[in-house]
C-alpha positions as CSV (number, residue, x, y, z in Angstrom):
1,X,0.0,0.0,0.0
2,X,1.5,3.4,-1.1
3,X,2.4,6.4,2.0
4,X,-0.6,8.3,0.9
5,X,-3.2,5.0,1.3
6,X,-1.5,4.4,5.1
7,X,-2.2,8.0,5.6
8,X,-5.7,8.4,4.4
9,X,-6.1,4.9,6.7
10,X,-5.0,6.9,9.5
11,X,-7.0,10.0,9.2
12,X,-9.8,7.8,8.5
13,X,-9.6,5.7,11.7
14,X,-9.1,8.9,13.8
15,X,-12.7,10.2,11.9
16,X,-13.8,7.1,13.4
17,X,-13.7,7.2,16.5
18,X,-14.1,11.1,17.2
19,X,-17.4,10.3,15.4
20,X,-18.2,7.0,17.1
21,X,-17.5,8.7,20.9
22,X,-19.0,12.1,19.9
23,X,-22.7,11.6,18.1
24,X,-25.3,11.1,20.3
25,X,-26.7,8.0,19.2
26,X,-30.1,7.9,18.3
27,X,-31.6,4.8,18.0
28,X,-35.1,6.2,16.6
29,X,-34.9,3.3,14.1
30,X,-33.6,-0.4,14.0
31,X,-33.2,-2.5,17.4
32,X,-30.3,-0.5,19.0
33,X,-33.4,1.3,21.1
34,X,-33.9,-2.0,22.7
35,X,-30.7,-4.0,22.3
36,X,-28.0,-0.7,22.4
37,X,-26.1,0.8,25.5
38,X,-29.0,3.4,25.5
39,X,-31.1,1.8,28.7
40,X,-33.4,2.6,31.3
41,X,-31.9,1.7,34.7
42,X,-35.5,-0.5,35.1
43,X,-36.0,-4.0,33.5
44,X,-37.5,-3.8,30.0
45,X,-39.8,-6.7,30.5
46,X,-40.8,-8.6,27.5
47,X,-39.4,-6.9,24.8
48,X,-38.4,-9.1,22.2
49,X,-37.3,-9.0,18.3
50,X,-38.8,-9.1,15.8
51,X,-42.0,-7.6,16.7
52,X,-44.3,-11.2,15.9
53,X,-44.7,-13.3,17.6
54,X,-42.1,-16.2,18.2
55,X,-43.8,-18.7,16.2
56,X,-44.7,-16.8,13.1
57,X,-43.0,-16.9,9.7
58,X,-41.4,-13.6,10.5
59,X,-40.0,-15.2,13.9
60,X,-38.9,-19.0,14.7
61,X,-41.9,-20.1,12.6
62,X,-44.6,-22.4,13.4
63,X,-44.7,-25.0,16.3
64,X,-44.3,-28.6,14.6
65,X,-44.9,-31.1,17.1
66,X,-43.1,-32.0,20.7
67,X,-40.1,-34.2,19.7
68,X,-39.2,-37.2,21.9
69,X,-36.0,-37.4,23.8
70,X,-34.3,-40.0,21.8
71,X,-35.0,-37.6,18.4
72,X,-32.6,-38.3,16.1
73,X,-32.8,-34.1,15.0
74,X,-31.6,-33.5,18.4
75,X,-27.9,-33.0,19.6
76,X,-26.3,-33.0,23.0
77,X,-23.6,-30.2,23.8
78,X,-20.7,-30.6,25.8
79,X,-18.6,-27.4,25.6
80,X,-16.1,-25.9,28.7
81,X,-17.8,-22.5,27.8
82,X,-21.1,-23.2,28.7
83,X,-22.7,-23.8,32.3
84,X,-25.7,-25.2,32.9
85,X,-28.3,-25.5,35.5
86,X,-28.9,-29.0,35.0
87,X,-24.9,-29.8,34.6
88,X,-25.7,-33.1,34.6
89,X,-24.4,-34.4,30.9
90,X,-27.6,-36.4,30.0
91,X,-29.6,-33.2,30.9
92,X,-32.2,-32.3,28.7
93,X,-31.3,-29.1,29.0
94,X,-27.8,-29.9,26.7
95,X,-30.3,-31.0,23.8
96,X,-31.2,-29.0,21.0
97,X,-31.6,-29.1,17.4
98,X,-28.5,-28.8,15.2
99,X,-29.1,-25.4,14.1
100,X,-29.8,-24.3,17.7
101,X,-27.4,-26.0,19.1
102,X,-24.9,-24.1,16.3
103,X,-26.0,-20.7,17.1
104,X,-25.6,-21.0,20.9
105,X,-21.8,-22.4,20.6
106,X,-21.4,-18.9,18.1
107,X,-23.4,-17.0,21.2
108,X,-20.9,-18.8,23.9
109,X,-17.8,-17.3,21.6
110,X,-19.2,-14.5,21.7
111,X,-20.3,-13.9,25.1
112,X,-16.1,-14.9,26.0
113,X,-15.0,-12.8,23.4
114,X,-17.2,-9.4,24.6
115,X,-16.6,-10.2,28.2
116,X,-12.9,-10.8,28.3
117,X,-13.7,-14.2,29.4
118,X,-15.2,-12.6,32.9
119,X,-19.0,-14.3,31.9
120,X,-19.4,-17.8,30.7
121,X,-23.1,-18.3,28.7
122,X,-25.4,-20.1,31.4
123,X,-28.2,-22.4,30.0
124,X,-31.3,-22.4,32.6
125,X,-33.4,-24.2,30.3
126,X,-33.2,-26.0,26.6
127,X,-34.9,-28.9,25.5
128,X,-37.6,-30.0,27.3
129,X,-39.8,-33.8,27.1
130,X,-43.1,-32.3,29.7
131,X,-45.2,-29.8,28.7
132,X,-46.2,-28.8,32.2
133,X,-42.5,-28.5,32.5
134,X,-42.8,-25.3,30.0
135,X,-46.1,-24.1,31.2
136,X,-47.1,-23.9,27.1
137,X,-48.4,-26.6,24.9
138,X,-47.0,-25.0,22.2
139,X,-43.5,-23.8,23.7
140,X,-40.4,-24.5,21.4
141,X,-38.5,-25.8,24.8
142,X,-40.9,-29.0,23.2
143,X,-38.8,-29.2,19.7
144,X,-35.6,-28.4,20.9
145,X,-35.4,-24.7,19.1
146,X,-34.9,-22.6,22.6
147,X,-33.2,-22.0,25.4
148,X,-33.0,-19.5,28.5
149,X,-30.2,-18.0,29.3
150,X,-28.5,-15.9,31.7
151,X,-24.5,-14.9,32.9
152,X,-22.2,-16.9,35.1
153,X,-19.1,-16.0,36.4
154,X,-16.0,-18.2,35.3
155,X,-15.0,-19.6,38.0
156,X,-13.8,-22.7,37.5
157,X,-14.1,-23.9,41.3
158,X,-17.5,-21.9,41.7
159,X,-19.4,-20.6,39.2
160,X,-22.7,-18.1,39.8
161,X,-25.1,-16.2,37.8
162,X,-24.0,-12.7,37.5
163,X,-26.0,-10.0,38.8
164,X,-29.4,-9.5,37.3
165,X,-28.4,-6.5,35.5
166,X,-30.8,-5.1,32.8
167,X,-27.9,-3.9,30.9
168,X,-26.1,-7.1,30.9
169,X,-29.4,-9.1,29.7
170,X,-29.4,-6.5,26.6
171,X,-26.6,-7.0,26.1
172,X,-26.4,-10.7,25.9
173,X,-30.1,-10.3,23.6
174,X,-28.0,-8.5,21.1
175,X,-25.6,-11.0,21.0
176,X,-27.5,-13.8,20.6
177,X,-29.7,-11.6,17.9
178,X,-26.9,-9.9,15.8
179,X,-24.0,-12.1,16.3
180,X,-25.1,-15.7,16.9
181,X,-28.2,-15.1,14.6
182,X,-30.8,-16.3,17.0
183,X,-34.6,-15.4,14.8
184,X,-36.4,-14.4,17.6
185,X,-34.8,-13.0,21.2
186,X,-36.9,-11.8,24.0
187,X,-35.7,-10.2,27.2
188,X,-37.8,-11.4,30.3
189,X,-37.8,-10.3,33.8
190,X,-34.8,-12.6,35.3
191,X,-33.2,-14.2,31.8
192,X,-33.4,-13.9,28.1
193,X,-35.2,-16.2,25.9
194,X,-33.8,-17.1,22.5
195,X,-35.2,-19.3,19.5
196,X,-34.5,-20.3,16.2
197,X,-35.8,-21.7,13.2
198,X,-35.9,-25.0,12.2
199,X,-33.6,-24.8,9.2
200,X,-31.2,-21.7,8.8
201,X,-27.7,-21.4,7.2
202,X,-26.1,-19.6,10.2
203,X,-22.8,-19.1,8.6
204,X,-24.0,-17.6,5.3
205,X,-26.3,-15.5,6.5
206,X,-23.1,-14.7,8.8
207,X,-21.1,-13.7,6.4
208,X,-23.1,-12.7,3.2
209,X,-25.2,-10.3,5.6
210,X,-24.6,-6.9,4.3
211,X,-26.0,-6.6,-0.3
212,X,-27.8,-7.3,-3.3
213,X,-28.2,-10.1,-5.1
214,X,-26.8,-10.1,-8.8
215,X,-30.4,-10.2,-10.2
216,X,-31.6,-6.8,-8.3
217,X,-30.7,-3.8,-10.9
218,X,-30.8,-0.1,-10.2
219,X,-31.5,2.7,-13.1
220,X,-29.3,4.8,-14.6
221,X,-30.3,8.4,-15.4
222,X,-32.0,7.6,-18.8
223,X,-34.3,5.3,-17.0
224,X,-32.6,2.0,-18.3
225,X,-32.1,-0.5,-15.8
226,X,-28.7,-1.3,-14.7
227,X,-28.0,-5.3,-13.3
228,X,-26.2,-5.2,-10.2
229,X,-23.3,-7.8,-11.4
230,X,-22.8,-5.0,-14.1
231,X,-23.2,-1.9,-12.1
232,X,-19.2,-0.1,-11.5
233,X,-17.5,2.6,-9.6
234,X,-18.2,6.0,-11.4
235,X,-22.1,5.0,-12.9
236,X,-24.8,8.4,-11.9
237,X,-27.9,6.3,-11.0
238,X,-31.5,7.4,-9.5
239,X,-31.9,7.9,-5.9
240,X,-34.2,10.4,-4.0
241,X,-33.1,13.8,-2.8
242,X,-34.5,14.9,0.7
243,X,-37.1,16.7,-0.9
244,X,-38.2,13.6,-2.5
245,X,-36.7,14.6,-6.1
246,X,-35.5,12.7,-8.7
247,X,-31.7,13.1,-7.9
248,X,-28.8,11.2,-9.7
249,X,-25.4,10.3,-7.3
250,X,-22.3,8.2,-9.0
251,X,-21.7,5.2,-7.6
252,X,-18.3,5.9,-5.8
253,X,-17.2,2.0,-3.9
254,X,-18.8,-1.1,-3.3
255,X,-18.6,-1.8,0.3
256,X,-19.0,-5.7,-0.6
257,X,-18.9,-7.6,-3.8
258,X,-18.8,-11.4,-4.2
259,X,-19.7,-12.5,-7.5
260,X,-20.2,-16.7,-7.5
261,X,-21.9,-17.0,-3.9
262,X,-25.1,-18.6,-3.2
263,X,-27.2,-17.1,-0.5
264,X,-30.6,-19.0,1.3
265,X,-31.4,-16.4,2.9
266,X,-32.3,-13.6,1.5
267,X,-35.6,-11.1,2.3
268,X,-37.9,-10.3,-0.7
269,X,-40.1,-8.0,0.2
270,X,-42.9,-7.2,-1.9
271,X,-45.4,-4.6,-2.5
272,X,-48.6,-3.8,-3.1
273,X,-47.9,-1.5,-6.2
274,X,-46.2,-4.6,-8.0
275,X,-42.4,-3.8,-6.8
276,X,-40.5,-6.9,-5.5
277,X,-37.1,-5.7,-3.4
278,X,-34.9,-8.8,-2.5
279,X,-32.0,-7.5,-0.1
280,X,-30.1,-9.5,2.9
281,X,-31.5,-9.6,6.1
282,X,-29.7,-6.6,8.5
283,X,-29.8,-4.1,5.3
284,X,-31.6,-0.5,6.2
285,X,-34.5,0.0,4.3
286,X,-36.5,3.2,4.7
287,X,-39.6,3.4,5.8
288,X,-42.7,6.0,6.7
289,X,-43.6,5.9,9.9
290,X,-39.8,4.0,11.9
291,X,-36.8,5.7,9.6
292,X,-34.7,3.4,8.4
293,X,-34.5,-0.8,10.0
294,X,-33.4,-3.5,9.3
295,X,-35.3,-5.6,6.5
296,X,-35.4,-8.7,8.6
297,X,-37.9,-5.8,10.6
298,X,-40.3,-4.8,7.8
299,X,-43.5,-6.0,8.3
300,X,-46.7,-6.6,5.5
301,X,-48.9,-3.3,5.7
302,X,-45.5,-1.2,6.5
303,X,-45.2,1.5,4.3
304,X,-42.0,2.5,2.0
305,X,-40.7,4.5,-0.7
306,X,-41.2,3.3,-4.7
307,X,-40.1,4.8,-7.3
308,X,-42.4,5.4,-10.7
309,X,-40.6,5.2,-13.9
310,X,-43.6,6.2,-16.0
311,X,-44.2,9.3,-14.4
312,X,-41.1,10.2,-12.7
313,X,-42.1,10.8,-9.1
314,X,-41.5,8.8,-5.9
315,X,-44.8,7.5,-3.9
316,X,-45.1,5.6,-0.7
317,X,-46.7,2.1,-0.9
318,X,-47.6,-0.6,1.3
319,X,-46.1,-3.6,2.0
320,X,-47.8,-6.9,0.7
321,X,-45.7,-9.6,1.7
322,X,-42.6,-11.0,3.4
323,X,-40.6,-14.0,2.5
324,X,-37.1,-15.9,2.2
325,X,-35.4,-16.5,-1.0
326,X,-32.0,-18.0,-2.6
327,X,-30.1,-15.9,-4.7
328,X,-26.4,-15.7,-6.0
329,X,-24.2,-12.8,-5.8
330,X,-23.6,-10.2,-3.1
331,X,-23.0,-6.3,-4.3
332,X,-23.3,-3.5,-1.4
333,X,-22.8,0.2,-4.2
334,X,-22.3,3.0,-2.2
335,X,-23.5,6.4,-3.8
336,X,-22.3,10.1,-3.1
337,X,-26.1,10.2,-1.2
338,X,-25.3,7.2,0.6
339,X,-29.0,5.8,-0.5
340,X,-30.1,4.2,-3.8
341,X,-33.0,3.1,-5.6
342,X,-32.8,-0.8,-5.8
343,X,-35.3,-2.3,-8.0
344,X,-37.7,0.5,-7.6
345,X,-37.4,0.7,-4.0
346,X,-35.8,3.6,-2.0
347,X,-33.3,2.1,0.3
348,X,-29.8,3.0,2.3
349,X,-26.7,1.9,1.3
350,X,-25.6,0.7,4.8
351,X,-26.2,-2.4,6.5
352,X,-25.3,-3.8,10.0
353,X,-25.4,-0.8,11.5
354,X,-28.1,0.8,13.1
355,X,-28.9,3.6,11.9
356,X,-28.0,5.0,8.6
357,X,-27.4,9.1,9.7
358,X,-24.8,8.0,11.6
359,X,-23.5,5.3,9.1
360,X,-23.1,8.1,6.8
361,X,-21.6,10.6,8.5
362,X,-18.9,8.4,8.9
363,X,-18.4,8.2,5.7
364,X,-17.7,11.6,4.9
365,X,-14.6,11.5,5.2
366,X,-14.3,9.0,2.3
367,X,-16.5,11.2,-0.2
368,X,-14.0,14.1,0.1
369,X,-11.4,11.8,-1.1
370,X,-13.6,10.8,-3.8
371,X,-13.5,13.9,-5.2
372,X,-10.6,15.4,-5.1
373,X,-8.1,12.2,-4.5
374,X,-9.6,10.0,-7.2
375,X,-6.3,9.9,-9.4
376,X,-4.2,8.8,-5.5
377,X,-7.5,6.5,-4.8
378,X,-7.4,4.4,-8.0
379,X,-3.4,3.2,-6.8
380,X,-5.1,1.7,-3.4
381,X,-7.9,0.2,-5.0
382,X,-7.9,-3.6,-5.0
383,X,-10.6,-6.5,-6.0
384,X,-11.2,-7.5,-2.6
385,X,-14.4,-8.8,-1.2
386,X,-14.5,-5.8,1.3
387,X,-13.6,-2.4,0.7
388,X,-11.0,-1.3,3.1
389,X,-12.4,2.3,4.4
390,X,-15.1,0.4,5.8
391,X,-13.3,-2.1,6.8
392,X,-11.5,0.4,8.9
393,X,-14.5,1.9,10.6
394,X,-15.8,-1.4,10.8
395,X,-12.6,-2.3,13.2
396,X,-12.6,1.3,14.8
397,X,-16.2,0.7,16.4
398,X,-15.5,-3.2,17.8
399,X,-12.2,-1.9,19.1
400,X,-14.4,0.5,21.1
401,X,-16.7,-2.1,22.0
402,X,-19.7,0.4,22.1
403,X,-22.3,-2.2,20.5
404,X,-23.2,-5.4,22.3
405,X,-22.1,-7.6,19.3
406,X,-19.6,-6.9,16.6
407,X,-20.2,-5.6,12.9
């Protein structure tokens, strides 16, 4: 990397943080109001994500049928960096369904990893054969898809639950919702209950979490649509100006861009005026009414931003319907505007993080360079996966350790 690439690195890591201690964060959109550092000192009781209930399509999903003990889907853990209630190792508690049992080893790494090791993960309850045991005929305790869980010191000689701190059961539901992708995480009064779907590819949604498929296409300023997988650095394409104009920004990086990947689980979200958005999962969509989520968050009769070709003029519509799709590729563009109109659909360029103001402020830095540094900026450019300003800022805000799971 050339002297003025290690410089720019520096200043931008410096922008970084001054930005990341200085702005009051405002989670007004996304789950950082429930799952951030921004808490009431009194327990938030019963606030769970996504807002649905736990067995809905948008959650876990549906409640099959209470599994037997001896269920060949089910899997016993034995890992150092877990405690249970029941330590006993034929404990019920241990069994879980493979993806379950996958997503709480990730959420034990995790908990080690933003603790320093001073908290192991600490199972009150998995798996469970009795339904009076669960107190709910339809519980997923009965199919092996939840758990509750809590903090315990890690002791070796004596291990005990940490104190029942609201903050620290916050912070362990954002753990277990961003980082070990539990679909459905509520925060109770003493614990915090988790659950997952019955089949989920954990580690792709882990790491292709932040695009667009190859198929999703933006428009260029004539109107012609442009595929992602042939969209490039320098192309003017149609976003919406905050006056709700028709305003054309160039396409300055791509924050990601994987060409031959397959992804399951994508969110298509469709709407009632015929427009069909696929995007991944923790990608900030705009909305009318909450700013800009998540689209794992969007709900049917939410209302978003279209964008009419035939008579040039942006309109809110409502959403129709929700589902999960597989698509190849993975292409994150980032505009001048820092938002982009993806298949008709006004949406942010930023994903992961939780709220798109900030995400672009920090990026401001990088659109000076743009342009004015352009001929110094094409030396540094490379054909990695990930861009590396982002990756910077990326680094700058887990170094910090502000967020109760990483980005």
């Amino acid at each position: 990397m050339s002297i003025q690439a290690v410089i720019a690195s520096k200043i931008i890591y410096i922008l970084g943080l001054i930005l990341v201690i200085k702005v009051d964060y405002c989670y007004e959109c996304g789950v950082g109001r429930r799952f951030g550092h921004a808490l009431s000192t009194q327990p938030d009781i019963e606030t769970h994500y996504p807002n649905a209930a736990e067995t809905s399509e948008l959650a876990s999903g549906f409640f099959g049928k209470k599994l037997l003990k001896n269920d060949t889907s089910l899997r016993i853990t034995i890992n150092t960096q877990i405690i249970y209630q029941h330590h006993r190792l034929d404990s019920e508690s241990r069994l879980a369904t493979a993806v379950c049992t996958e997503a709480l080893l990730l959420l034990s790494e995790s908990v080690q990893h933003h603790w320093s090791g001073e908290y192991k993960l600490y199972v009150i309850e998995g798996y469970l054969s009795d339904v009076t045991k669960s107190r709910e005929s339809l519980s997923l305790h009965l199919e092996g898809r939840a758990f509750d869980l809590r903090l315990a010191n890690s002791d070796p000689k004596k291990p005990r639950l940490a104190p029942n701190d609201n903050k620290q059961l916050q912070r362990l539901a954002g753990l277990a919702y961003y980082q070990a992708k539990f679909s459905y995480v509520s925060v109770r009064h003493n614990h915090v209950h988790v659950s997952c779907r019955k089949n989920n590819k954990i580690e792709e949604s882990k790491v292709y979490s932040r695009c667009f498929p190859e198929t999703a296409y933006v428009r260029h300023k004539s109107g012609k649509k442009i595929m992602m997988r042939d969209l490039k650095v320098g192309d003017s394409v149609i976003t919406m100006s905050p006056k709700g104009k028709i305003l054309y920004s160039e396409v300055t990086m791509f924050l990601h861009k994987q060409k031959a990947v397959r992804v399951n689980d994508y969110i298509k979200i469709t709407t009632m005026d015929g427009k069909n958005l696929v995007l991944s999962s923790h990608h900030l969509i705009f909305t009318l009414n909450q700013g800009a989520i998540y689209a794992k968050d969007v709900q049917p009769n939410t209302y978003i931003t279209s964008f009419n070709l035939e008579n040039k003029f942006f309109n809110k519509t409502r959403v129709s319907k929700i589902s999960h799709v597989l698509e190849y590729g993975v292409y994150s563009p980032l505009t001048e505007e820092g938002t982009i109109v993806v298949n008709d659909v006004y949406v942010s360029c930023y994903a992961m993080f939780p709220n798109h103001r900030i995400a672009d402020l920090t990026f401001s830095l990088w659109r000076f360079l743009s342009r004015y540094f352009k001929f110094i900026l094409s030396y540094v450019e490379s054909d990695t996966e990930y861009h590396w300003y982002p990756n910077i800022l990326r680094r700058s805000v887990n170094f910090l350790n502000i967020f109760p799971y990483e980005l």
